[in-house]
N, C-alpha and C positions, 0 to 999 in steps of 0.2 A: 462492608463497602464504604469507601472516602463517599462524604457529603460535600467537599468540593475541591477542587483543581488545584494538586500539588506542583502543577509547571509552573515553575516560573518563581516556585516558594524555595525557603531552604527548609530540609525536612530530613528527622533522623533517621536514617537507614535503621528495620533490624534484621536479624539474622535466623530468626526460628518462623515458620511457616503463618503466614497469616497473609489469608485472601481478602482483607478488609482494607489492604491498601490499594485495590481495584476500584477506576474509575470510570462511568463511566460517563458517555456523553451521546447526547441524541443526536442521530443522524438529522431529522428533522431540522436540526438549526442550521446544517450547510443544504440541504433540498429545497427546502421553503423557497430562496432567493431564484434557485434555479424552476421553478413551479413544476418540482415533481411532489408526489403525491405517492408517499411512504407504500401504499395500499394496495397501489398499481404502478409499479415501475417500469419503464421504457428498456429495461436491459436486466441481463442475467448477471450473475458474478459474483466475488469474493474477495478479502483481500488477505493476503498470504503477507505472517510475517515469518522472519526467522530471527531467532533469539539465539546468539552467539555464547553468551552468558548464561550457562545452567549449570550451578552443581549442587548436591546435596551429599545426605551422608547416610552409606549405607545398615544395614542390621549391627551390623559391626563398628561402628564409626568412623569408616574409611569413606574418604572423598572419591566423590563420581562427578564427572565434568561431562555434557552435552549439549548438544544442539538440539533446539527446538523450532519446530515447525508449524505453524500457528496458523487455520484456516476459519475465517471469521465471515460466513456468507453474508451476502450488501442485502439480505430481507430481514437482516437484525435490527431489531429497535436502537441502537447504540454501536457505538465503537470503544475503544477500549484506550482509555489516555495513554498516552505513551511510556511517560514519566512516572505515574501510575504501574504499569505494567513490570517495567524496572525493577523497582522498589518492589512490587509482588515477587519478583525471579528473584531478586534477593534475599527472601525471606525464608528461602529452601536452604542457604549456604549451610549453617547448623542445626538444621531439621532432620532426622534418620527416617529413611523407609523403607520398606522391604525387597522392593524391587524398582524399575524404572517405570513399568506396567502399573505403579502405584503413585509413581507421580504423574504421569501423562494423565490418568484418570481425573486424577487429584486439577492439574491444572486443565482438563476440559470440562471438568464437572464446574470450576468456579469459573472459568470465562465468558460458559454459556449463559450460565445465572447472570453475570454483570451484563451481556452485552445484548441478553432475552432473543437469543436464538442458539441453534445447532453449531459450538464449535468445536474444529478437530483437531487434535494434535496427536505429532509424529513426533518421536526424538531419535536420533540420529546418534552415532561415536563420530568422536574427534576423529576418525581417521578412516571415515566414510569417502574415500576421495570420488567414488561414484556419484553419491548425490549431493554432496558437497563441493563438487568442483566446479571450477567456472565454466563461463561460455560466450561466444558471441550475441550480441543483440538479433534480435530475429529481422529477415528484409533488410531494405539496400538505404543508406544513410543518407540523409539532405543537408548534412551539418555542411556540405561547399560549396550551399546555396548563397546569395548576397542580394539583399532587396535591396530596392531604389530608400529607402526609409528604414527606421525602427522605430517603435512607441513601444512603453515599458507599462502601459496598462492593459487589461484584459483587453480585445479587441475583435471578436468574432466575426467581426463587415470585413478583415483580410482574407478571411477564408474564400477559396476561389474554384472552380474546374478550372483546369488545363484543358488540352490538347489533346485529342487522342480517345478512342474510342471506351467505350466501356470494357473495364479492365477488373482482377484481381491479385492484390498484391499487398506487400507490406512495408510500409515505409516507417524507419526510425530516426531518433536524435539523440542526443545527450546533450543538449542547451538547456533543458527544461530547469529553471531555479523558480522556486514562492519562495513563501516564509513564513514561519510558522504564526498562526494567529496569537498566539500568549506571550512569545520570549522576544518576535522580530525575527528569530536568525534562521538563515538561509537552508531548504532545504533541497538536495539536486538528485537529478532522476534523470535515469534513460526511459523515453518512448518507443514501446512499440503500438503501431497504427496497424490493422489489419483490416480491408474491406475490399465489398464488391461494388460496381456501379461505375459511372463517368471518372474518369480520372481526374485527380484531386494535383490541383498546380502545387508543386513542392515546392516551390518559393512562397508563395505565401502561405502554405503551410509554416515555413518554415518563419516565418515574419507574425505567424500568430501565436508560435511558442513561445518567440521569443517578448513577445506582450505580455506573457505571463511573468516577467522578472521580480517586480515588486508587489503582486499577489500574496494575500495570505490567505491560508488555507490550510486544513487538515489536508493530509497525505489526501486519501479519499475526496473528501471534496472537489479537490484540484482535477483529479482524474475524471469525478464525474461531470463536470465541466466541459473539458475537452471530450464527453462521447456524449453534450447535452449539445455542444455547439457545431461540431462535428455533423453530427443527425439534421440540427435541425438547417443550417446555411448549403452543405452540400447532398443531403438525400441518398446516402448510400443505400443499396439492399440490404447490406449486410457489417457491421461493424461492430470493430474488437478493441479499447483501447486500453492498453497494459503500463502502468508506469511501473518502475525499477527502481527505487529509492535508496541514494546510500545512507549506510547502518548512520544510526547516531545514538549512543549508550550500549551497546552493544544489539542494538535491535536495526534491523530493514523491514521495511512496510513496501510491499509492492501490491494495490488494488488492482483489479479484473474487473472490465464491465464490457458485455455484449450482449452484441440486439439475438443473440439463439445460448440455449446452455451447452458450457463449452468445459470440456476437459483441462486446467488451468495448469502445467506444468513449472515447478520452480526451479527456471534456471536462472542461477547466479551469477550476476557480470562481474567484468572487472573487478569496476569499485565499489562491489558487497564486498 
């Protein structure tokens, strides 16, 4: 396991199997800010990556190329660097194994150790077009909303109730941009918002995503934010918030967090 954070360094790839270039990093440094409290956390969830970039080499020396599906529950002490992660998937390219069944092991056996909880992987064929193929965002889109204002810091006092009785529904975006805490550069995600309760004004929803522009944050972090600020300014019963992240390295990070445990389906947008 890295002793410290290959983002943002230049660093030489290799090509034969080694889990010591996993990173990891405590959740704890982006909750602290938000005063949650590792121990007991306010929401369920996981964050599902998929890993574009897999191939190794069979009994024989023949190349095998797959996708991976990467489920990292949000009660793990750690998350898993990105960059880090990377640099791990590359290290199968000229590694031989018996089966696929022997690397999914291989890589849920080492992720769990890095990340000190239960995580799961799936691997998929390139030519899976059922679980690999795209789909619409879930719920009905506010991206043609237009506030009187925009401010480009975090700002949770826009969050508002609307109009309209208590409701259930799910409202999304694709505006949502941070940036990553180590490099600067820009990371973009579709939201899905899923709850029950007083209806939530989609304008200033849609004026509090867009505060998030020059945020830095891990994928995660970001997420748990909008279902820390979310909860606490408008009081749902019930609430789900999904971000959609596009790939960067060949990897997408889409985090899960709800207030009940929830069956987290990976559908793929667009721009995965």
């Amino acid at each position: 396991m890295r002793t410290e954070n290959p983002l943002g360094k230049k660093i030489g790839y290799t090509f034969t199997y080694d889990p010591s270039q996993l990173f990891p990093v405590e959740r704890s440094l982006g909750r602290g800010a938000l005063g949650l409290d590792g121990k007991a956390l306010p929401f369920c969830g996981e964050d599902i990556w998929t890993a574009w970039e897999l191939s190794w080499l069979d009994g024989k020396g023949k190349p095998v190329s797959s996708v991976a599906e990467i489920r990292v529950p949000a009660t793990s002490r750690c998350i898993v660097e990105s960059k880090s992660l990377k640099l791990y998937l590359n290290s199968f390219n000229m590694s031989r194994f018996e089966s696929p069944e022997a690397v999914r092991k291989a890589m849920a056996g080492d992720l769990s150790r890095v990340a000190e909880g239960e995580v799961t992987v799936s691997l998929f064929g390139c030519d899976d077009t059922e679980a690999l193929g795209t789909h619409r965002a879930g719920g009905r889109c506010i991206d043609h909303h237009e506030a009187d204002s925009y401010v480009y810091e975090v700002d949770a006092s826009l969050l508002a109730h609307g109009d309209g009785d208590v409701t259930d529904e799910t409202l999304c975006s694709h505006i949502l941009r941070t940036n990553c805490p180590v490099t600067g550069q820009p990371d973009w995600a579709t939201v899905e918002i899923t709850y029950s309760g007083k209806k939530i004004d989609e304008t200033a929803l849609f004026a509090y995503l867009v505060s998030f522009r020059t945020h830095t944050g891990y994928h995660e972090n970001c997420v748990e934010t909008l279902y820390t600020d979310i909860m606490a300014r408008l009081a749902p019963t019930a609430l789900t918030v999904v971000g959609r992240f596009t790939r960067r390295g060949g990897l997408d990070i889409n985090p899960c967090r709800s207030s009940s445990p929830t069956a987290f389906p990976n559908r793929r947008l667009v721009r995965q």
